[in-house]
C-alpha positions as CSV (number, residue, x, y, z in Angstrom):
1,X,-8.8,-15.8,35.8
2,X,-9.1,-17.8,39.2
3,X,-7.5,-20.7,40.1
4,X,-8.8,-23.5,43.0
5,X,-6.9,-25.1,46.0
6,X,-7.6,-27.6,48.4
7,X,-7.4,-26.6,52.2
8,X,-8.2,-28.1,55.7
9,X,-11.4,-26.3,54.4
10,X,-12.1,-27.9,51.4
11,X,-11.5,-26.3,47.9
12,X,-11.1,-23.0,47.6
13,X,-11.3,-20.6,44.5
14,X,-9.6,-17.5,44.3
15,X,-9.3,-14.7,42.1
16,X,-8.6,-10.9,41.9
17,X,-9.9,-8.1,40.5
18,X,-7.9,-4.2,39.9
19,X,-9.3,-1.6,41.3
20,X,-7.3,1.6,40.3
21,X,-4.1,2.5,39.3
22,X,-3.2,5.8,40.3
23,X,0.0,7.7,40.6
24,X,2.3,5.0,42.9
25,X,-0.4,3.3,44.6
26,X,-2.8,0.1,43.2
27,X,-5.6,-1.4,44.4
28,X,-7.2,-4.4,44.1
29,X,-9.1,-7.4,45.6
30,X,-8.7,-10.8,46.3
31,X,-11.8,-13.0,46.0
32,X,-12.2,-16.1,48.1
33,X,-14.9,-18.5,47.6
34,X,-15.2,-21.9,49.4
35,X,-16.9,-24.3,47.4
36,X,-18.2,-26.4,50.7
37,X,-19.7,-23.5,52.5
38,X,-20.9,-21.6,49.5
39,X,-19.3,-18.5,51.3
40,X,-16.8,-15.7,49.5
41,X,-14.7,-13.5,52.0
42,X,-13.1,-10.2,49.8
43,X,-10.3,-8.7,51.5
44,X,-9.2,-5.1,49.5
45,X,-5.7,-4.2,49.2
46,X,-3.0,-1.1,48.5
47,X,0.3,-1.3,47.6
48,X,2.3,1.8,47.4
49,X,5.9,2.2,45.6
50,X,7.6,4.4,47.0
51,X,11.1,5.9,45.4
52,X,14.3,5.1,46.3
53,X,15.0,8.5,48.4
54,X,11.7,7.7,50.1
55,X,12.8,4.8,51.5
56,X,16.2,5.6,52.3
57,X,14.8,8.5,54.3
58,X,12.0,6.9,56.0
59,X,15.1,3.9,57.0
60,X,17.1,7.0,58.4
61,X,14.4,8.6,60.3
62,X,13.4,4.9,61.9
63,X,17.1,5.1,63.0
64,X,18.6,2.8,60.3
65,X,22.1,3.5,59.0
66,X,21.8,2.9,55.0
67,X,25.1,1.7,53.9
68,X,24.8,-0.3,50.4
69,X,22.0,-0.2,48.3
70,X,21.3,-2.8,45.5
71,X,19.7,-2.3,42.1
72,X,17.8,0.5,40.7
73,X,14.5,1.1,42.4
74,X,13.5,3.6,39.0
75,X,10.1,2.8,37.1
């Protein structure tokens, strides 16, 4: 699926592709292609989901007092 938008650089279609799913971490690309130039920048990408204790920790050791925490962070 892509989609198009028109920028300052003239239309531009995008689109992404997954790479792997694997454990808490995906990856994936996003496709740029600008229609004028005939040129397509990829940038990759990683998002990791981390767990609720991982966070809360990694807050505390940064030096962050946690004192609510909203909603369920579970899978």
């Amino acid at each position: 699926m892509s989609s198009y938008k028109n920028t300052n650089a003239g239309p531009v279609e995008w689109w992404f592709k997954l790479l792997q799913v694997k454990d808490e971490c995906v990856r994936y690309e996003l496709h740029y292609f600008f229609v004028k130039s005939d040129e397509e920048v990829v940038s990759v990408n990683q998002l990791v989901f981390r767990s609720q204790d991982e966070i809360t920790q990694a807050l505390s050791d940064a030096g962050f007092k946690i004192k609510t925490v909203y909603g369920r962070l579970e899978r």
